[in-house]
C-alpha positions as CSV (number, residue, x, y, z in Angstrom):
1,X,10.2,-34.5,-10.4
2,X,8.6,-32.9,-13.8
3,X,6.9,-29.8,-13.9
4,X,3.4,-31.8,-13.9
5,X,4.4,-33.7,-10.8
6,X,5.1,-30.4,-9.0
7,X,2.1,-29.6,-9.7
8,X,-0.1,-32.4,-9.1
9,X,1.7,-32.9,-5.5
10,X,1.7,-29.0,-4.1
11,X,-2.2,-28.9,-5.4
12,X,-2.0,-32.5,-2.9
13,X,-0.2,-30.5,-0.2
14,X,-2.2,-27.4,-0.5
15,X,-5.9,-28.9,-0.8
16,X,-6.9,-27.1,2.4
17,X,-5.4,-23.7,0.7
18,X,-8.2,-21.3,-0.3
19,X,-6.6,-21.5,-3.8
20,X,-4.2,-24.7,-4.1
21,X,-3.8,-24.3,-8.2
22,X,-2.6,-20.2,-8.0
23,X,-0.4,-21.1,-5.1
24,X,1.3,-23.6,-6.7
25,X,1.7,-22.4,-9.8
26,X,3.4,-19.0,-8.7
27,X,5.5,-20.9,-6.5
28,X,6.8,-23.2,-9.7
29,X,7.1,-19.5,-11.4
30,X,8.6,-18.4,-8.4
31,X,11.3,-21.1,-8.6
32,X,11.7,-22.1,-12.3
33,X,11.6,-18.0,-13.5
34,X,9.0,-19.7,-16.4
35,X,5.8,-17.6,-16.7
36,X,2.1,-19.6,-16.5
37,X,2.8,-20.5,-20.2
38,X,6.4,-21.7,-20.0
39,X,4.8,-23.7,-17.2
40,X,2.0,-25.7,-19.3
41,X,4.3,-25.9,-22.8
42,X,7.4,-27.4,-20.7
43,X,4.9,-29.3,-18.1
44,X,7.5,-32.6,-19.4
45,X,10.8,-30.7,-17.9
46,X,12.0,-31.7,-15.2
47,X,13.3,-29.3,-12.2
48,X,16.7,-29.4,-11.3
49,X,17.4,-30.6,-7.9
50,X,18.1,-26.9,-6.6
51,X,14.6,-25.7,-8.0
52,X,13.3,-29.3,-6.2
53,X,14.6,-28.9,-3.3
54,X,13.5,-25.1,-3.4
55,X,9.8,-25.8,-4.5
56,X,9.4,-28.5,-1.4
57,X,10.4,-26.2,1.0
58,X,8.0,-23.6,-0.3
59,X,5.2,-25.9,0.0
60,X,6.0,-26.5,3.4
61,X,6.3,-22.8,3.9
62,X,2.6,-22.2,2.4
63,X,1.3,-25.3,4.1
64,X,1.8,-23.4,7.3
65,X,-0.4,-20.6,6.4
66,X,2.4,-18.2,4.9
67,X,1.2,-16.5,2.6
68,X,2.8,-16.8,-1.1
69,X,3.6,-13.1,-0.9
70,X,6.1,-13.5,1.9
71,X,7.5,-16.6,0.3
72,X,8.1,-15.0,-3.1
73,X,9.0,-11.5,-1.6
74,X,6.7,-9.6,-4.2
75,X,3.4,-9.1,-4.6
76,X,2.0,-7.1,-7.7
77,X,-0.4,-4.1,-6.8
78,X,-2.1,-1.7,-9.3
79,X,0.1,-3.4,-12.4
80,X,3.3,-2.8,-10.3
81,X,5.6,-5.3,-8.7
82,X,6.5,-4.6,-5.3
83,X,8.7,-6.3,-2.7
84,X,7.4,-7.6,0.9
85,X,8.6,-8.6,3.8
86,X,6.7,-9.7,7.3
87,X,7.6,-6.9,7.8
88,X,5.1,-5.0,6.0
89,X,1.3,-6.0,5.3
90,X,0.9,-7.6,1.9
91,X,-0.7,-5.0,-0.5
92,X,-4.1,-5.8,-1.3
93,X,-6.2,-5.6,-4.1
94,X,-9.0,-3.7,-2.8
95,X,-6.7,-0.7,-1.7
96,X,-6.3,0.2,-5.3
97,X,-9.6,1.9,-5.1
98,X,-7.5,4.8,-2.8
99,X,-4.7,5.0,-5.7
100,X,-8.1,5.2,-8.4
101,X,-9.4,8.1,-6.2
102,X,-6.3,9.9,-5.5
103,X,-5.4,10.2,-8.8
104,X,-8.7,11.4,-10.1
105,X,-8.3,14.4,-7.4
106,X,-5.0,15.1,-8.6
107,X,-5.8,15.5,-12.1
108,X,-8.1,18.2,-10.5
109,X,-5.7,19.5,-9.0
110,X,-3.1,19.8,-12.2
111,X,-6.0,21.2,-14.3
112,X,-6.4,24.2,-11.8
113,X,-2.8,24.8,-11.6
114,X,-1.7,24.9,-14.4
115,X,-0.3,27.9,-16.7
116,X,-0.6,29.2,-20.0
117,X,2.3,27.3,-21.5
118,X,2.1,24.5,-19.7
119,X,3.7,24.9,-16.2
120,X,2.4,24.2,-13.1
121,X,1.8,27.4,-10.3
122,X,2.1,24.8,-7.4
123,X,3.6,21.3,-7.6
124,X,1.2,19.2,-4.8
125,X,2.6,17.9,-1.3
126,X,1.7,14.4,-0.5
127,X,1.9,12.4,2.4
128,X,1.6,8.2,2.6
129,X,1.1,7.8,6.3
130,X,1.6,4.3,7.8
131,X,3.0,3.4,4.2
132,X,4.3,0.1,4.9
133,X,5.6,-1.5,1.4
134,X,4.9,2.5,0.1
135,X,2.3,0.8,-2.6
136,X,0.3,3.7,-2.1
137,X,2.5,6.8,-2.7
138,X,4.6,4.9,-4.8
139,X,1.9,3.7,-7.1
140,X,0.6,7.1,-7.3
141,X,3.9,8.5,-8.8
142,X,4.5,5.5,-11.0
143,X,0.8,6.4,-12.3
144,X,1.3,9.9,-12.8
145,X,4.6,9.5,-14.7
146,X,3.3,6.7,-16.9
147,X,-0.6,7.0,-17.3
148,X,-0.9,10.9,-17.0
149,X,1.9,12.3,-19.0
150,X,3.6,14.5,-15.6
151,X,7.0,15.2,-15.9
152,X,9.7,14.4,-13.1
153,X,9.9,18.4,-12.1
154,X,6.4,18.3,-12.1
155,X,5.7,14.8,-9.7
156,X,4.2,15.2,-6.5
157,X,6.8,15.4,-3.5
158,X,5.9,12.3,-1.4
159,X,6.8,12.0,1.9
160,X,6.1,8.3,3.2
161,X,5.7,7.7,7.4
162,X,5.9,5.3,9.5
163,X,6.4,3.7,12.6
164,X,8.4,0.9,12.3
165,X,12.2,1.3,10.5
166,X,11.7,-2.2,9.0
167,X,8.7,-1.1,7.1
168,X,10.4,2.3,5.9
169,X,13.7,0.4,4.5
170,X,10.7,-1.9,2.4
171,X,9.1,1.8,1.4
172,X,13.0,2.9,0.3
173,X,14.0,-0.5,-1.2
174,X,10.6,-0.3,-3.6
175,X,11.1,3.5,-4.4
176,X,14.4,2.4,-6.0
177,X,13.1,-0.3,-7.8
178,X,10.2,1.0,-9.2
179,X,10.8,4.8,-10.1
180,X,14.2,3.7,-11.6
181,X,12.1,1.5,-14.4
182,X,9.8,2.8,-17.2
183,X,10.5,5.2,-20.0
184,X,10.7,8.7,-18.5
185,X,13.2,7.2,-15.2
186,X,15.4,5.0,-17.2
187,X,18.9,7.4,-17.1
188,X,20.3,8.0,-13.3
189,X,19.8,11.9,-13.3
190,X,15.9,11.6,-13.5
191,X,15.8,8.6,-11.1
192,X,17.9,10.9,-9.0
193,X,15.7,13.4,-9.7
194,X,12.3,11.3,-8.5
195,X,14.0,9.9,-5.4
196,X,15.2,13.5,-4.5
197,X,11.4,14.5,-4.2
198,X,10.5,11.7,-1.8
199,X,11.3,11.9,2.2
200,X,11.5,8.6,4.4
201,X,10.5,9.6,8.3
202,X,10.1,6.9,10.5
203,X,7.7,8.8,13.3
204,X,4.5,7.9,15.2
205,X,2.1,9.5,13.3
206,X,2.7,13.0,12.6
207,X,5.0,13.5,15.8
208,X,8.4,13.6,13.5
209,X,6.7,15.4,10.6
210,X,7.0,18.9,10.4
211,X,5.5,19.4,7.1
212,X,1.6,20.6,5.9
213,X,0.2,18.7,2.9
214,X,-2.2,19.1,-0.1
215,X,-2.9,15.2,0.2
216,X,-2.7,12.7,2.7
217,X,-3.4,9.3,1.7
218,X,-3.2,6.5,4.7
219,X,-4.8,2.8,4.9
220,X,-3.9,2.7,8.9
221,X,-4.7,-0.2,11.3
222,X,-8.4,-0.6,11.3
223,X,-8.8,-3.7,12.1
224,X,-11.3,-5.1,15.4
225,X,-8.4,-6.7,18.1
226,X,-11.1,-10.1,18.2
227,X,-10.9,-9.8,14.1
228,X,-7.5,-9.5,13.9
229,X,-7.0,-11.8,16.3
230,X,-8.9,-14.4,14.3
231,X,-7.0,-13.4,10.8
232,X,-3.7,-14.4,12.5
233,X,-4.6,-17.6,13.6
234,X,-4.1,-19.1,9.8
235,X,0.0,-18.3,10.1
236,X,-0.4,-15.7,7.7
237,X,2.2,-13.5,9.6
238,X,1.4,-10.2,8.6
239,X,2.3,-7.3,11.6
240,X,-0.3,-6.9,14.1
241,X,0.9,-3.5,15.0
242,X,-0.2,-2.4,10.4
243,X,-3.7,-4.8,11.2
244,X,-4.9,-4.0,14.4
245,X,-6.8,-0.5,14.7
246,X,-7.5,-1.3,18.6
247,X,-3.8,-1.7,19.7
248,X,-1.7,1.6,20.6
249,X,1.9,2.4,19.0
250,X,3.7,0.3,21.9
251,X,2.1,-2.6,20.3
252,X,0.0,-2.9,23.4
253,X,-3.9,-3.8,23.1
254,X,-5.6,-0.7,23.8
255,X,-9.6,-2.2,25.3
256,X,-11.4,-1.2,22.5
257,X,-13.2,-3.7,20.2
258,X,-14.3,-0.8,17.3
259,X,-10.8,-0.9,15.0
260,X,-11.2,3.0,15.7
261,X,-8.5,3.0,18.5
262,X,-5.8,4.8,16.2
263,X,-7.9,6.3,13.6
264,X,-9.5,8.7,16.1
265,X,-5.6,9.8,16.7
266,X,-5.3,10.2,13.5
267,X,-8.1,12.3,11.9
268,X,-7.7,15.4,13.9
269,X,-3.5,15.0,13.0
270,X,-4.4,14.9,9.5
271,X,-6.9,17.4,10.0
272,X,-4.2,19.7,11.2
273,X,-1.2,19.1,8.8
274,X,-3.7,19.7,5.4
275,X,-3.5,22.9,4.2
276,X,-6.8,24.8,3.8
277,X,-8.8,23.2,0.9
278,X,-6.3,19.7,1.1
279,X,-8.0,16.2,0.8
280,X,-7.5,13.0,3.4
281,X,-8.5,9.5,1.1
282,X,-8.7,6.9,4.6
283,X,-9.1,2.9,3.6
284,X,-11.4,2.3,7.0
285,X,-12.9,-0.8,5.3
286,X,-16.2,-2.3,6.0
287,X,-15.5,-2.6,9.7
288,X,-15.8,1.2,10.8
289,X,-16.6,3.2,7.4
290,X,-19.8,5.2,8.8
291,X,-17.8,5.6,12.4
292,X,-14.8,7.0,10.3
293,X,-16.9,9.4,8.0
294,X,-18.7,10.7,11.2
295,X,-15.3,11.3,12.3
296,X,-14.4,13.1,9.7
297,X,-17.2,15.5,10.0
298,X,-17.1,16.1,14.2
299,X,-13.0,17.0,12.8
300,X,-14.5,19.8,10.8
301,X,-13.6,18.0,7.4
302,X,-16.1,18.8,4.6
303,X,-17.6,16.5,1.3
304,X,-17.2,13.8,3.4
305,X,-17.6,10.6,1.0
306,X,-17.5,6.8,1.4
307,X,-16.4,4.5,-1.4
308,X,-16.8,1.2,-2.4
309,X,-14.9,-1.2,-3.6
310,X,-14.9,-3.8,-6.5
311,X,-16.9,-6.2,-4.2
312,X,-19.2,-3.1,-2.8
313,X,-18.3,-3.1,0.0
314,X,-17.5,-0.2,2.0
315,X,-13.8,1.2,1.8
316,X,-12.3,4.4,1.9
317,X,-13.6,7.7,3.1
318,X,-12.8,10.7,1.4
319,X,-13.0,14.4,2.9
320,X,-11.7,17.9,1.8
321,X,-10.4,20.6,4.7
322,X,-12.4,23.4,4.4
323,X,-11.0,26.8,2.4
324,X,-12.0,29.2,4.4
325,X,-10.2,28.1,7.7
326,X,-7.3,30.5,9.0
327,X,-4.2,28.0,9.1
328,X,-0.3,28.5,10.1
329,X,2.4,26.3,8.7
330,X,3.2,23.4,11.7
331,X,6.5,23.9,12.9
């Protein structure tokens, strides 16, 4: 089998796909290591029985409904290349509006900190709760180092959370990876030096974190149960316990049909482990974003602010802890 027979027979396979020609096409990337030019210049060359043998069972693997992420193991988010697992929901594309905002606060947040000759007074806490595959925080700190000129000593220290170990050895495995590549982290001491500024906690919600934060950036379950329900059906086998806002941390459905199950756990937690004038950026998604930002306000959180996403469709909700609130360090 050639290159153009692959093709023609996985597009055959995978007619009922949502996108038959980008699946299969990754996939022979995915098992030839040629890139979509390789693949059209060498369309004559034939696969070796191995990369046969491992393209057929791919197919087979898609044509069940798993998703190409999970068959690859990587999935790229926000430029970067990150592994997955079923473990961990596949990043998608519309949570890069969260990284967008998050940074654009933080360059705020440099601006006012920063000294005379060039230091900075306070270097920010961040938190990436229910992190999953870490694309979030991670993609923050990859950002800042490459896009924004910030030093190692002066990145953010990121402390990801969440429930499940698998997910947090996904969140460790992709820390290693990613902030040991690029031009400022390509020498062991400042990749020791990033990873040193990071914290893994495995803990349901905040109960395991004894930490307050400038930042907390999460994209929890928000989900409907009958929605997510429905989303599974395809085989896409992403975690119902990362989908499903309606179903408690025992994995157990909870009787509500709103999505808002967890997130009206986790507001008033993030509420209380901000430090006065710190920001919570929430992906709530179109399902609950109006519920969420009321939410935010009943909490006592202030400029509360929905955002859209590149489809407009309502995403993340955005809201600042007020100032002038007296506040203790959580023990």
């Amino acid at each position: 089998m050639n290159i153009l027979e692959a093709k023609k027979y996985g597009k055959e396979q995978l007619k009922n796909s949502p996108s038959p020609d980008l699946d299969v096409s990754v996939l022979l990337q995915f098992v030839t290591g040629f890139d979509r030019t390789q693949l059209l210049l060498k369309r004559d060359c034939n696969l070796s029985k191995e990369q046969e043998t491992n393209f057929l069972d791919a197919i087979k693997r898609r044509k069940t409904g798993l998703p190409v992420a999970y068959i690859t193991g990587h999935k790229e988010f926000y430029g970067y290349d990150f592994y997955v697992t079923p473990a961990v929901l596949i990043p998608k594309p519309d949570t890069e509006i969260l990284i967008d905002q998050a940074l654009n606060s933080l360059a705020l947040f440099y601006s006012k900190n920063e000294n005379k000759d060039g230091s900075i007074k306070k270097i920010p806490e961040i938190c990436d709760m229910c992190s999953g595959s870490g694309c979030v925080g991670i993609s923050v700190l990859k950002a800042l180092l490459e896009n924004d000129g910030i030093s190692v000593n002066c990145l953010p220290r990121m402390t990801f959370v969440d429930i499940s170990a698998d997910a947090l050895e996904i969140t460790k495995k992709n820390a290693e990876r990613l902030l040991g590549k690029g031009e400022k982290l390509n020498n062991p001491e400042n990749l020791t030096s990033a990873l040193l500024k990071i914290r893994f906690i495995q803990s349901n919600l905040f109960e395991n974190v004894p930490f307050s934060f400038d930042y907390i950036l999460t994209n929890p379950p928000y989900v409907p149960h009958s929605e997510s329900l429905e989303l599974l059906k395809d085989g896409r086998s992403e975690p119902l316990l990362a989908l499903d806002g309606d179903v408690g941390s025992d994995g157990e459905y909870s009787g509500t049909e709103d999505g808002l199950f967890l997130i009206k756990r986790l507001v008033p937690k993030c509420f209380e482990h901000l430090v006065c004038g710190g920001t919570l950026i929430m992906e709530t998604g179109e399902y609950n974003a109006e519920q969420t930002a009321k939410l935010f306000e009943k909490t006592g959180f202030k400029n509360v602010h929905i955002e859209k996403d590149l489809n407009d469709m309502l995403r993340d909700v955005t809201g600042t802890k007020p100032h002038s609130l007296a506040f203790s360090s959580i023990a």
